[in-house]
Each structure stands twice: as structure tokens, then as C-alpha cells.
C-alpha positions as CSV (number, residue, x, y, z in Angstrom):
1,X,137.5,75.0,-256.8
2,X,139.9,77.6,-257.6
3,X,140.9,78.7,-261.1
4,X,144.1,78.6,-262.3
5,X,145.5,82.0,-263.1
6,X,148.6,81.3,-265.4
7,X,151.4,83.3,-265.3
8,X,150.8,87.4,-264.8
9,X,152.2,88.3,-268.3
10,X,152.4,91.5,-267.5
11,X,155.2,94.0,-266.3
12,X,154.0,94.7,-263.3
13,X,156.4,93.6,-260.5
14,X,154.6,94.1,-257.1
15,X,154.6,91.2,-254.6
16,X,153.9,90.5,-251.4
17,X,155.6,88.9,-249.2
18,X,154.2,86.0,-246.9
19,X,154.6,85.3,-243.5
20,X,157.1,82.1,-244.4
21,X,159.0,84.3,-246.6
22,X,157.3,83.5,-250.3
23,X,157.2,86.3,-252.9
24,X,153.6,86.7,-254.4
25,X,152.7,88.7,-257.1
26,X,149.6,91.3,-256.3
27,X,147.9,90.7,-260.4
28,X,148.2,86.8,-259.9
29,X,146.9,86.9,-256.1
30,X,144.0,89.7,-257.6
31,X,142.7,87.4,-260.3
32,X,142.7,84.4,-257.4
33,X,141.0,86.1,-255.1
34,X,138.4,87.8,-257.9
35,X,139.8,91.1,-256.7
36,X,140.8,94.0,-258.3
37,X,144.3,95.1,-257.4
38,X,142.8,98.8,-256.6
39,X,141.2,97.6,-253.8
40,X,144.4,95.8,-252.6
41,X,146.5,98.4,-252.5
42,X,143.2,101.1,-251.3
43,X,142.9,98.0,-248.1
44,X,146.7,98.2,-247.5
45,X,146.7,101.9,-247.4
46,X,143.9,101.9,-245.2
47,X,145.3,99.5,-242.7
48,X,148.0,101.5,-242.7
49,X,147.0,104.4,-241.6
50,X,148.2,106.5,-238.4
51,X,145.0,107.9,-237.5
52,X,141.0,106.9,-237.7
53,X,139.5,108.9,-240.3
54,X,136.9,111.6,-239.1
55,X,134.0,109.0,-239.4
56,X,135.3,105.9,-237.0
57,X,135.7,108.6,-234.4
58,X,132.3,110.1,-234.9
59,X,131.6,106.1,-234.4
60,X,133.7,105.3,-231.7
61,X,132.8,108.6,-229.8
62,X,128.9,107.0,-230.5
63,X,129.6,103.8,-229.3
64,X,131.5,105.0,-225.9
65,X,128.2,107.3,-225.3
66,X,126.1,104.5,-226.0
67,X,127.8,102.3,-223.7
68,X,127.9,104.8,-221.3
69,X,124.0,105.5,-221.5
70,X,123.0,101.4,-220.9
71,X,125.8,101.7,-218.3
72,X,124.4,104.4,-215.6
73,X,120.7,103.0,-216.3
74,X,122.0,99.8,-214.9
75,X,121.5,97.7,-218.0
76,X,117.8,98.0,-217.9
77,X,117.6,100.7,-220.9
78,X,117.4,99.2,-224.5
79,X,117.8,101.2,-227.9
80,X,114.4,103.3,-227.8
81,X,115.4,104.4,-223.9
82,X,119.2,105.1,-224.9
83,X,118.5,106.9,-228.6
84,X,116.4,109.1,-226.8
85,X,118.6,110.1,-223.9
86,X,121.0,110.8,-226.4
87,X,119.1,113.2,-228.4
């Protein structure tokens, strides 16, 4: 069961605002959740942002190889086969 969190007693004034409309404030939503509001705001940036960071392209250009390898050997080679041909 959820805790109550009592009123944010603080001056800090972000919300968020819901799908229906309702205003939420980020500290009362935080101590709900057991969340710190850093990593709100660091997951909102994040989700945010206009471009995947240098890693989930190294990633995603990994995965399309990887694909690519099981793909021409007609879905016969498994992770040994395909780590080597991609050394």
C-alpha cells in the first residue's frame, strides 16, 4: 500500500501536468514513487532529446549488423557464428 505523502511544504512549484488536465507537483509525486526528483527531471530531459546519444547509435548500428549477419546466413547462424563474422 502506498504511503501518504502530506502536503510538499516546500517552495518548490513544479508540476506536471496529466493527460486529463490535473496539476501534480514533481516533490509530492517523487516521495510517492520513492524517487528522487533528479532523476525526474534527468528522465524528462532524456526523453526529450533530439538525437540518440553517441552510445544507442554505436548500439543500433550493432544491432542492424547483427541482424544483417543472421539474415544472409539464412537464420541458421547463432551468437558464436555471428560474433565471429563480425570480428
Amino acid at each position: 500500500m502506498v504511503k501518504y505523502a502530506g502536503p510538499d511544504g516546500s517552495a518548490e512549484t513544479a508540476e506536471v501536468t496529466s493527460l486529463r488536465g490535473r496539476r501534480f507537483s514533481v516533490l509530492r509525486m517523487a516521495r510517492l514513487l520513492a524517487v528522487s526528483t533528479s532523476g525526474y527531471y534527468a528522465w524528462r530531459k532524456r526523453a526529450v532529446a533530439p538525437e540518440p546519444t553517441p552510445r544507442q547509435q554505436r548500439r543500433a548500428d550493432l544491432a542492424v549488423k547483427i541482424l544483417d549477419a543472421h539474415a544472409d546466413s539464412d537464420g541458421t547462424y547463432g551468437s558464436p557464428r555471428v560474433t565471429t563474422d563480425l570480428e
